[in-house]
C-alpha positions, 0 to 999 in steps of 0.5 A: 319666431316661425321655425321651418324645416324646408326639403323634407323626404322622410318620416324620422326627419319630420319627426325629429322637427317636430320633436325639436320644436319646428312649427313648420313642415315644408315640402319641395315639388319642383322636379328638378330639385335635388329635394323633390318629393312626389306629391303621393309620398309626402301625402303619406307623411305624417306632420302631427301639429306641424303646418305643411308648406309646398315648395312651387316653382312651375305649376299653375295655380290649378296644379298647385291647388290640386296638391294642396289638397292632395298633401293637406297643405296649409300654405303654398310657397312660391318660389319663381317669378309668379305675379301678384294675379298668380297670387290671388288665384292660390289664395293670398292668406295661403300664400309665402312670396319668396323674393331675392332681395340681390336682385336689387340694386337698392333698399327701394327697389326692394321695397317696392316689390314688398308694397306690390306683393303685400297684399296678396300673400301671408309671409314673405321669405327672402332667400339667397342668390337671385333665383332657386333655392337650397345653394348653401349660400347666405343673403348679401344684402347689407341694407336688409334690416335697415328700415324695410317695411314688409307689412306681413310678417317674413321668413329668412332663408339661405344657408342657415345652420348652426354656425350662420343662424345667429347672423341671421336672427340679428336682421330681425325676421319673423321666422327662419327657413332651415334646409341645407345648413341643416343637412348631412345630404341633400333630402337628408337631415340632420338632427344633430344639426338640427337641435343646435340650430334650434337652440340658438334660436330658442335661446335669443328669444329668451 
């Protein structure tokens, strides 16, 4: 189970991820979120073992690329509407495809968007709403964990806190996005939610 902490701003909250057991550090550069960081400043923190994940929602793939240097990225997670192409030119084993699974009528329509960005992406993350990220909202979507097939590992997002987490952990990701179910404000987290979160989740793999 991939643990990762979206929407950081500061060096006590990644340290407090890392300390708490997060295996993942992600960072948002999409300017018009309420959680942007500017590339200098998150090039400044320091995540230790944690893999550091860019948020993009805009950029072309050379700007993306550039960051990625810049902030020592690891992975590029992108969330907007980038097609498999887009994909190839980050570099598909870099690459978290962020899908909405309710802009789907139907399981299948889903599953066909899954088989077409497979092989050009490492994870997949499923978020909430139909677009963006970061609403507090959890997925609807009833027919998520019946019979899909991902054929890469996948992330699950949207409003996960330590009140939702458990629900979330019963569709069967591989690993769960935290952000604002996790937050006292927005950029802000909170360690004590945090560190209940994290127990859950450490305690359903046991």
């Amino acid at each position: 189970m991939r643990i990762k902490v979206c929407g950081l701003t500061r060096q006590e909250d990644v340290n407090a991820c890392r300390e708490l057991g997060a295996h993942w550090a992600g960072f948002i550069f999409h300017p018009d979120s309420r959680r942007y960081i500017a590339p200098e400043r998150a090039a400044s923190l320091e995540t230790g073992s944690l893999l550091r994940v860019g948020v993009f929602v805009r950029q072309d793939p050379e700007e993306i690329l550039a960051i990625m240097e810049a902030c020592r990225l690891d992975l590029a997670q992108l969330h907007g509407d980038q097609d498999p192409d887009f994909c190839r030119r980050v570099g598909p084993e870099r690459v978290l495809k962020v899908l909405w699974p309710q802009r789907y009528e139907w399981k299948e329509d889903l599953q066909q968007e899954l088989d077409r960005y497979a092989p050009c992406c490492a994870w997949f993350l499923l978020d909430a709403g139909l677009s963006g990220g970061g609403h507090g909202t959890r997925i609807q979507a009833p027919w998520l964990g019946e019979g899909l097939r991902f054929r890469r590992p996948w992330i699950l997002a949207g409003g996960l806190g330590p009140e939702s987490i458990g629900a979330g952990l019963a569709l069967g990701p591989d690993g769960v996005d935290l952000n604002s179910g996790v937050e006292s404000a927005p950029g802000i987290k909170d360690r004590q939610a945090m560190a209940q979160t994290l127990s859950t989740i450490e305690g359903d793999a046991e």
